[in-house]
C-alpha positions in Angstrom: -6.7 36.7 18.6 -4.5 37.6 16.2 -3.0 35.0 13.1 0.5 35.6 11.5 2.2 33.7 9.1 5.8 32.4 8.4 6.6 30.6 5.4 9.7 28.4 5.3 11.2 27.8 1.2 13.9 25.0 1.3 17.1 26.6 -0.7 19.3 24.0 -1.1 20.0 20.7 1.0 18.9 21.6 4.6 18.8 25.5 3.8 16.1 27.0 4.1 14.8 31.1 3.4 11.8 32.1 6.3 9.8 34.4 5.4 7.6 36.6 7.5 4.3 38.2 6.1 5.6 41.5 7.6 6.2 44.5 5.4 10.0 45.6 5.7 10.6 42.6 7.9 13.7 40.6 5.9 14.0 36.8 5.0 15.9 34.6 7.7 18.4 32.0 6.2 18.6 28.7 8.6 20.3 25.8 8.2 21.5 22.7 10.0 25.2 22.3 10.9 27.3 19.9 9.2 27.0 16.9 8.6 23.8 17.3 7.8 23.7 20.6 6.5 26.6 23.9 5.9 26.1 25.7 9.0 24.7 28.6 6.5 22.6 29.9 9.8 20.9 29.1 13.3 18.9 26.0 12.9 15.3 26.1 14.6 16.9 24.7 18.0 19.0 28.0 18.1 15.9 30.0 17.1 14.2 28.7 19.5 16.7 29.8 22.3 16.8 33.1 20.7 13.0 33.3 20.8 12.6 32.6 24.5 15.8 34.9 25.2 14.4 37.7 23.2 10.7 37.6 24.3 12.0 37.7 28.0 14.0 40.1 27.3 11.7 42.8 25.8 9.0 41.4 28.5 11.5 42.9 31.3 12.4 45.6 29.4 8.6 46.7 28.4 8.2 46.5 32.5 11.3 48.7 33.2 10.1 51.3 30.9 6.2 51.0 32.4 7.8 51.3 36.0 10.2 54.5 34.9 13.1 52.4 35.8 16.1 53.2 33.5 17.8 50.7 31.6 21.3 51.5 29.8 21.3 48.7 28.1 20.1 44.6 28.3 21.6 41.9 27.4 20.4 37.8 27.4 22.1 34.7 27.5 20.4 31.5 26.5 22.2 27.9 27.5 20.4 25.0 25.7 20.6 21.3 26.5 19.7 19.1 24.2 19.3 15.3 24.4 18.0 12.4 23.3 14.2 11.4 23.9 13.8 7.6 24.9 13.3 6.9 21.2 16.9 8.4 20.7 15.1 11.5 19.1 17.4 14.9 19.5 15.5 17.1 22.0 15.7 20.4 23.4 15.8 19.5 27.0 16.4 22.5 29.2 17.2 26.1 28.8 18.7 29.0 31.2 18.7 32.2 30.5 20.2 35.3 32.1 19.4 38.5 31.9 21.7 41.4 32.5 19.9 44.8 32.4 22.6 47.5 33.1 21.3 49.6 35.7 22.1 52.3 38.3 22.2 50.6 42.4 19.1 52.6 42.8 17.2 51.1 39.9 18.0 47.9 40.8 16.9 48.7 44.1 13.2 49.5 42.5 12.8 46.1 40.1 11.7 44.4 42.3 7.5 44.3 40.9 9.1 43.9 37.5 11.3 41.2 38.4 8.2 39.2 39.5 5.8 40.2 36.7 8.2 39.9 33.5 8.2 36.5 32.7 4.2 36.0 32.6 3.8 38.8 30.1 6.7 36.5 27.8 4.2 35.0 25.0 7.1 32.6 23.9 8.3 31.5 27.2 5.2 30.6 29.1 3.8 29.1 25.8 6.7 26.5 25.7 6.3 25.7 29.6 2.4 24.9 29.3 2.6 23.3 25.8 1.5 24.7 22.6 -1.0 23.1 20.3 0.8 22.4 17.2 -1.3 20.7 14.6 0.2 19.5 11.6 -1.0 18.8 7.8 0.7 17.1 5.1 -0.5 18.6 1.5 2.2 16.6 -0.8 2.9 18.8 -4.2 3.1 15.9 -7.1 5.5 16.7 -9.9 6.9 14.9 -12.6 10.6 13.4 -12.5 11.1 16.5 -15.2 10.0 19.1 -12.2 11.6 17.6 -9.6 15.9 17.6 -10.9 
């Protein structure tokens, strides 16, 4: 098993800098979109889309490329619902993504073993469908009235 961490800095208001402990890798602004924030970037619903898109992405790709099966270019799209929980919490509720790998009639004639393998091999993806274990700690920082303005 392998640990990595993220660190999220809050900017200003609901902006926040993430940072990856990465070398090279650049800091991610997010943000909420107005009213409660400026829209300054994705907020972590969005990331979260772009997460699962991504990972299944490269998953199918990784396969193509193991199988020999050329691939001019990939593209995903993510659609996310999100509702209200029964408690009138916002939730992500559903997402469907499509994936369009630009390939030759022949190639797409050979996917087939990818096209049921891919989506097993997607960390993020299958993760999220059989529930990750996220524990959570609250270490409060105490300041002064000085620090905190």
């Amino acid at each position: 098993m392998s640990t990595s961490v993220t660190t999220i800095v809050q900017d200003k208001g609901f902006r926040f800098r993430v940072l990856f402990d990465e070398a090279g890798v650049p800091a991610l602004v997010t943000d909420e979109p107005p009213p409660l924030g400026c829209g300054a970037g994705p907020n972590p619903s969005r990331l979260l889309a772009a997460a699962v898109g991504n990972c299944l992405a490269a998953s199918l790709l990784f396969c193509m490329q193991k199988a020999r099966l050329d691939v001019a270019g990939l593209e995903a799209r993510v659609e996310t619902d999100i509702g209200r929980s029964e408690q009138g919490r916002l939730r992500v509720r559903a997402m469907r993504v499509t994936l369009a790998p630009a390939v030759t009639e022949q190639v797409q004639a050979r996917m087939g073993r990818c096209l049921d393998l891919f989506e097993s091999f997607c960390a993020v993806t299958e993760s999220i469908r059989h529930g990750v274990d996220v524990q959570v700690t609250l270490a409060p920082v105490v300041t002064s009235a000085v620090d905190a303005a």
